[in-house]
C-alpha positions as CSV (number, residue, x, y, z in Angstrom):
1,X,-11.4,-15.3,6.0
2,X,-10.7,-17.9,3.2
3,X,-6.8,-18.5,2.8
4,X,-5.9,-16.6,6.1
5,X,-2.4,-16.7,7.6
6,X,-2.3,-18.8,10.4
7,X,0.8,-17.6,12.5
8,X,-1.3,-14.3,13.6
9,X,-4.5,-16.1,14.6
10,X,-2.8,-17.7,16.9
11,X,-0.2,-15.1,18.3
12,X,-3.3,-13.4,18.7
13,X,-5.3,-16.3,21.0
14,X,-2.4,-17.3,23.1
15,X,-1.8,-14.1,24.7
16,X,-5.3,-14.3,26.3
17,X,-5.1,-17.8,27.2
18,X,-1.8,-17.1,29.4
19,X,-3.0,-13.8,30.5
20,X,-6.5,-16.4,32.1
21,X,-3.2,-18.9,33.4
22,X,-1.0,-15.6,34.8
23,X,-4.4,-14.1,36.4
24,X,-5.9,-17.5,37.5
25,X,-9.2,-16.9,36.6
26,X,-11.2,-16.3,33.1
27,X,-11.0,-12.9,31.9
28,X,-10.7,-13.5,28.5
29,X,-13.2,-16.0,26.4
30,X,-12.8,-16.1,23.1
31,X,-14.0,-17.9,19.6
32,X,-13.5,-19.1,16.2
33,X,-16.1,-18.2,13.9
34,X,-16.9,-18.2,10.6
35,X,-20.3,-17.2,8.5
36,X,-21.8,-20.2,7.8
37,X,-20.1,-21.8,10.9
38,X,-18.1,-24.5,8.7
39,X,-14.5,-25.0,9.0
40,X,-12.7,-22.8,6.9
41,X,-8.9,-23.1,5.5
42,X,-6.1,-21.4,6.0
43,X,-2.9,-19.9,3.6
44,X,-0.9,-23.0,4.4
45,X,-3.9,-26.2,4.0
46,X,-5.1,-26.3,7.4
47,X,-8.3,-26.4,8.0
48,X,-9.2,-24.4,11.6
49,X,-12.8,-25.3,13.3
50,X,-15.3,-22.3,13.4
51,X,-16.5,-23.1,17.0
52,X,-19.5,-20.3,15.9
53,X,-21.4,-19.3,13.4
54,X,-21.0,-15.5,12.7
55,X,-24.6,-14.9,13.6
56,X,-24.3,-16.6,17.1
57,X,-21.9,-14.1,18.3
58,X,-22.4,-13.1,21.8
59,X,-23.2,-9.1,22.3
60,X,-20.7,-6.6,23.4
61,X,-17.8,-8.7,21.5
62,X,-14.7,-7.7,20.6
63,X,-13.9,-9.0,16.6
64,X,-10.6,-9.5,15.2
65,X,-10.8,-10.1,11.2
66,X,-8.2,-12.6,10.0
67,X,-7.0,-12.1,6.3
68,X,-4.5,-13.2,4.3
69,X,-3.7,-14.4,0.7
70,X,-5.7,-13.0,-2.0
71,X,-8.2,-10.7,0.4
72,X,-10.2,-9.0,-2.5
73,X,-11.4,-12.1,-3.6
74,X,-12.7,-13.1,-0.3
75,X,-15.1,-9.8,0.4
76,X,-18.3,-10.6,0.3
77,X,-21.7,-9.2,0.9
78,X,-22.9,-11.0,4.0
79,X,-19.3,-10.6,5.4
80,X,-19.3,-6.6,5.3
81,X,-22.8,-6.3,5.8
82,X,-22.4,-8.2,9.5
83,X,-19.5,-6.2,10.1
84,X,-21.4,-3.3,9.4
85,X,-24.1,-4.3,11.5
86,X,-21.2,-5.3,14.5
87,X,-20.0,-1.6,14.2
88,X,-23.3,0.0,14.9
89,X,-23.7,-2.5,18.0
90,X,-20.9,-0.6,19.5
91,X,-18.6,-3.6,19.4
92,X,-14.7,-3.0,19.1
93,X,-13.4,-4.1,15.5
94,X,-10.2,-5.2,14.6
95,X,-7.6,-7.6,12.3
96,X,-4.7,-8.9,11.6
97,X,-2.8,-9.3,8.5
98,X,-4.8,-8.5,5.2
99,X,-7.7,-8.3,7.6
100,X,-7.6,-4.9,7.4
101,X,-8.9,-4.6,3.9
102,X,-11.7,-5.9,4.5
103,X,-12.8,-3.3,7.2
104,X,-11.6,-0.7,4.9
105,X,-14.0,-2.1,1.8
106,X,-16.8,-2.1,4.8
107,X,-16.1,1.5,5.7
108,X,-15.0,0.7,9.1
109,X,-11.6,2.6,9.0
110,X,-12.8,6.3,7.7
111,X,-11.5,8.2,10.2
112,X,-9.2,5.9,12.0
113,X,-5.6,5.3,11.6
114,X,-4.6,1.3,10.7
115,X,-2.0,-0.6,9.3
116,X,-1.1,-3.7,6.6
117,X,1.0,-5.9,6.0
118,X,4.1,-3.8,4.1
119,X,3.7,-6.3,1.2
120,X,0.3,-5.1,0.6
121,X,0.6,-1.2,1.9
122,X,1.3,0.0,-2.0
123,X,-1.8,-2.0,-3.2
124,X,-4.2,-0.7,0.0
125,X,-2.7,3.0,-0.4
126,X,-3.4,3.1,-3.9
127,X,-7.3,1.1,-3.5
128,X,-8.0,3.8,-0.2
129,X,-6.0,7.0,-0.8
130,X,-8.7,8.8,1.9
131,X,-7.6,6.4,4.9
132,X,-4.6,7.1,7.1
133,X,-2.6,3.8,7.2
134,X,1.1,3.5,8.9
135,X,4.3,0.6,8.5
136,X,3.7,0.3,11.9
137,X,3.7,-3.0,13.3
138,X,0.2,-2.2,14.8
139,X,-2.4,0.4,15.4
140,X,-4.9,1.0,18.0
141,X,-7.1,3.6,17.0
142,X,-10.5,4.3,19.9
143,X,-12.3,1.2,18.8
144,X,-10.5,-0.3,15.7
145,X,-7.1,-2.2,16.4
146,X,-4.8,-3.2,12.9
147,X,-1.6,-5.3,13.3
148,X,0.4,-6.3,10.2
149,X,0.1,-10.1,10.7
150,X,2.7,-12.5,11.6
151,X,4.5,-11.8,15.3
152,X,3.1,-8.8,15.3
153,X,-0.1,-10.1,16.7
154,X,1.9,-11.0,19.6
155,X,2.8,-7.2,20.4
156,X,-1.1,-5.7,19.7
157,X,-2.5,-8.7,22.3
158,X,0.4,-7.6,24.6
159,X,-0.4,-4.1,24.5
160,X,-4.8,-4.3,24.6
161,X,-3.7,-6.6,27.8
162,X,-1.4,-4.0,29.2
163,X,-4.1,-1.3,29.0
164,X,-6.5,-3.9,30.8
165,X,-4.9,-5.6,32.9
166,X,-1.6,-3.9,33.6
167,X,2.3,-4.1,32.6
168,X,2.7,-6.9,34.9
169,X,0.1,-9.2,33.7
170,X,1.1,-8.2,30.0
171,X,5.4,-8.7,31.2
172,X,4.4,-11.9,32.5
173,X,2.4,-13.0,29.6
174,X,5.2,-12.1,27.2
175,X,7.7,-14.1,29.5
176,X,5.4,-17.1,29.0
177,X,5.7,-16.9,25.0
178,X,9.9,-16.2,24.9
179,X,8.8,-12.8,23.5
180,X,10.8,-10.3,25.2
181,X,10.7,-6.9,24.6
182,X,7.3,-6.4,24.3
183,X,7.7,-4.0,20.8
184,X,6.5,-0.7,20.7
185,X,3.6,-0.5,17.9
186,X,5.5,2.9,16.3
187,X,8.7,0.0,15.5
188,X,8.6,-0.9,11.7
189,X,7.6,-4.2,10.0
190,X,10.6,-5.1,8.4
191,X,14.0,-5.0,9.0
192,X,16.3,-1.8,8.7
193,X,17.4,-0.8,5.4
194,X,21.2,-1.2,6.1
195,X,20.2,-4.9,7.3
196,X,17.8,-5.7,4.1
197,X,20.7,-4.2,1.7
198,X,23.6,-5.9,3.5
199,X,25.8,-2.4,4.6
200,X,25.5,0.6,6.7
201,X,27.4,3.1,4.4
202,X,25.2,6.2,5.2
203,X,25.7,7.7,1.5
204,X,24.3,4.7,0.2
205,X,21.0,4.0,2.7
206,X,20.0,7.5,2.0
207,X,20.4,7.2,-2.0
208,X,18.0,4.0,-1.6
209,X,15.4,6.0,0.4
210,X,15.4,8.4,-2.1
211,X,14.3,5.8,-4.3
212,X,12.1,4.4,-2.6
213,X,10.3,7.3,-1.5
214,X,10.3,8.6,-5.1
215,X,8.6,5.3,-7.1
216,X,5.8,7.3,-8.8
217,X,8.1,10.4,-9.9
218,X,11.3,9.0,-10.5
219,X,14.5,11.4,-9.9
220,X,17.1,11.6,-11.9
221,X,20.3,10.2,-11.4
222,X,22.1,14.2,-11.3
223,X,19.6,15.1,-8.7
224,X,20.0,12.2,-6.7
225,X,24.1,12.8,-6.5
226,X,22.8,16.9,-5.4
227,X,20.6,15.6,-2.7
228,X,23.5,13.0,-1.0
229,X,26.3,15.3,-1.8
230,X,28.0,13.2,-4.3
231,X,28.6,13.1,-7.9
232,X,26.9,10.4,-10.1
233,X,30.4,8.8,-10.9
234,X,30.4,8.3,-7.0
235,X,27.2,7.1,-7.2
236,X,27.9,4.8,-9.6
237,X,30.9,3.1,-8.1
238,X,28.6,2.7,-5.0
239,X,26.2,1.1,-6.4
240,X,28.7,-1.6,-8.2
241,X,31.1,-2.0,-4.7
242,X,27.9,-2.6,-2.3
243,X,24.9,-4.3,-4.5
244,X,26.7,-5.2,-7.9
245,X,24.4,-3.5,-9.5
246,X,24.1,-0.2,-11.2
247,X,21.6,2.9,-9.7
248,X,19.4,2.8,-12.7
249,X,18.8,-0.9,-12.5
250,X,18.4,-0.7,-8.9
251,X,15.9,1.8,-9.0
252,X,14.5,-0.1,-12.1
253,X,14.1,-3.2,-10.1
254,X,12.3,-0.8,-7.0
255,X,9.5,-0.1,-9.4
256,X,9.1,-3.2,-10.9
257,X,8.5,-5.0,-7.1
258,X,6.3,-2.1,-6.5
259,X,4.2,-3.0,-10.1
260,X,4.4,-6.3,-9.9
261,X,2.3,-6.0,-6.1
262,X,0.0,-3.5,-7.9
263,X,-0.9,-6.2,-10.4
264,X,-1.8,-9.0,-8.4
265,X,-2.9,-7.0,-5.1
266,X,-5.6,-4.0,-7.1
267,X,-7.8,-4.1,-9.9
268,X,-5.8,-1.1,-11.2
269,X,-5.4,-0.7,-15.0
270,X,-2.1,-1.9,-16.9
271,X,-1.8,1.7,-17.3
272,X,-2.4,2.8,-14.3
273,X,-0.1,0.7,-12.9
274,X,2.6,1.7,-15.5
275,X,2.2,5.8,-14.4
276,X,2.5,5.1,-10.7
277,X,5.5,3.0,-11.2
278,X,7.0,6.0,-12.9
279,X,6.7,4.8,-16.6
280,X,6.2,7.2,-19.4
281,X,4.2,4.9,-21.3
282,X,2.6,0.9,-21.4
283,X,5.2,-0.5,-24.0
284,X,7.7,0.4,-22.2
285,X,6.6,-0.7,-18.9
286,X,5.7,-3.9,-20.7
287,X,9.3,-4.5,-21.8
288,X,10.9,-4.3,-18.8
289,X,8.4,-6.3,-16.7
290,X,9.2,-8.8,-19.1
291,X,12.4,-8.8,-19.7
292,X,12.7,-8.9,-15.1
293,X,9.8,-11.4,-14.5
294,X,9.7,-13.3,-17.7
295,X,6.1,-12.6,-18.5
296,X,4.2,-9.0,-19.6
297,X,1.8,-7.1,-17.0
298,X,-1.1,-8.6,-18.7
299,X,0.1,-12.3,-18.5
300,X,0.7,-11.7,-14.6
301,X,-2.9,-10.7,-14.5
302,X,-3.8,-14.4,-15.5
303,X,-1.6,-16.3,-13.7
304,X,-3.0,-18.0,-10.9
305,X,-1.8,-16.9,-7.4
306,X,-0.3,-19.8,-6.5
307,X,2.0,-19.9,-9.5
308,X,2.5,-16.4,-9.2
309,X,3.9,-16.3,-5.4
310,X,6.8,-18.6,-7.0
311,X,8.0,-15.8,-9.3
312,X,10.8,-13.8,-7.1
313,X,13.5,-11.3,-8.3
314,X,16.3,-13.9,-7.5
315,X,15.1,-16.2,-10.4
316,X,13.8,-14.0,-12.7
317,X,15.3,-12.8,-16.4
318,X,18.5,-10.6,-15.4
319,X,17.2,-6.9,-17.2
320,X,20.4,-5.6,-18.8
321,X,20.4,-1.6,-18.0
């Protein structure tokens, strides 16, 4: 697809081109292909070579969609309409990264269990409510395999060539690429909480799941100090020692990520995005987004996506709370 990451295409090609070198003979074959046939370019400028066109497939093939940035803009008709046709042919269906939306839009995934990329798992949760989808690092589900992109690639090749070819073809492989252990799919995409928020202070980790399990229905701060055990002065002096920060802004800041996603990721309403965010009402989601990102919602909307991926929490307008 248009603007697709690079690093999982081809975490996902060199497993089979060392599990041909471990085996010493050709049991995998694979191509590049795009729909007209024409080179297409990736998230990062390069162009990759479509070695097919997507109508010049061989039969009985095995199809691995390759998303990326900005995946809603890139489904079109002829691309779900060949998929479609794929699936009925019996072949196996898969992707990496944002791939995976596309085989949801084509109705490839009712049924199955996938996964995303976590950056876009609020966006595709919201846009498919009716399809089972995991943090997992990847799923394989009868016919359908999903990885969440980058290295992850690495671990779903692994295991479809464990299950084919054995654990020593698959061990050997992952020798070959410095990738050692091979990662179970059930392990998450990104790091632990105590490593992303810099301290394992079990009082603390479980306040932050809390709030991060609770974005759309917010709790309050009394019930969050019932749930851990603690008061919300202990909270609060927490909050200050560890992330410099107070609970309410903290939490604040969770939704805000969370909205901010929604916004450039769905065609969801301002509004909508404002109520499953856990604001009361549009004005007041409005202020804060500006007063975090230094735009409102409906700027964001129109700002181009590659000025947009430049606006992070770490420079944005301090929100006092």
């Amino acid at each position: 697809m248009p603007e697709f990451s690079m690093l999982p295409v081809t975490a996902a090609i060199e497993p089979l081109r060392l599990a041909n070198r471990t085996v010493g003979e050709e049991i995998y074959r694979w191509h590049t292909i795009s729909m007209d046939g024409n080179p297409v370019t990736a998230s990062n400028g390069t162009e990759l070579h479509a070695s097919l066109k997507a109508e010049d497939l061989p039969a009985k093939s095995s199809i691995i969609v390759c998303g990326g940035e900005n995946i809603q803009d890139h489904n079109s008709k002829p691309v779900l309409n060949w998929l479609r046709r794929r699936s009925r042919l019996g072949d196996n269906i898969g992707s990496v990264c944002t791939g995976c939306h596309v085989l949801a839009v084509a109705g490839l995934l009712n049924g199955y269990r996938c996964t995303i990329h976590w950056e876009n798992l609020p966006s595709f949760s919201e846009n498919f409510p009716e399809i089972e989808v995991s943090g997992n690092l990847y799923e394989i589900d009868r016919d359908r395999s999903t990885c969440a992109g980058g290295t992850a690639a690495l671990d779903m090749m692994l295991a479809i060539i464990t299950a084919q070819q054995g654990e020593e073809v698959a061990a050997s492989v992952a020798d070959l690429i410095i990738h050692a252990p091979i990662r179970h799919h059930s392990e998450h995409q990104r790091r632990s909480l105590p490593a992303r928020i810099g301290t394992r202070h079990p009082k603390l980790n479980q306040i932050i799941q809390e709030m991060e399990t609770n974005i759309e229905d917010p709790v309050r701060p009394t019930e969050l100090a019932k749930r851990v055990g603690l008061s919300p002065r202990q909270i609060e002096r927490l909050f200050k020692r560890y992330l410099q920060r107070t609970p309410k802004r903290y939490y604040l800041e969770l939704r805000l990520q969370k909205s901010r996603l929604l916004l450039l990721q769905t065609d969801m309403s301002v509004i909508n995005v404002a109520l499953s965010c856990g604001f009361s009402s549009p004005s007041h989601f409005s202020k804060c987004y500006r007063a975090f990102y230094g735009k409102t919602p409906y700027r964001e909307r129109g700002t181009s996506s590659s000025n947009a991926s430049e606006i992070s929490t770490e420079t944005a307008t301090p929100l006092e709370i």
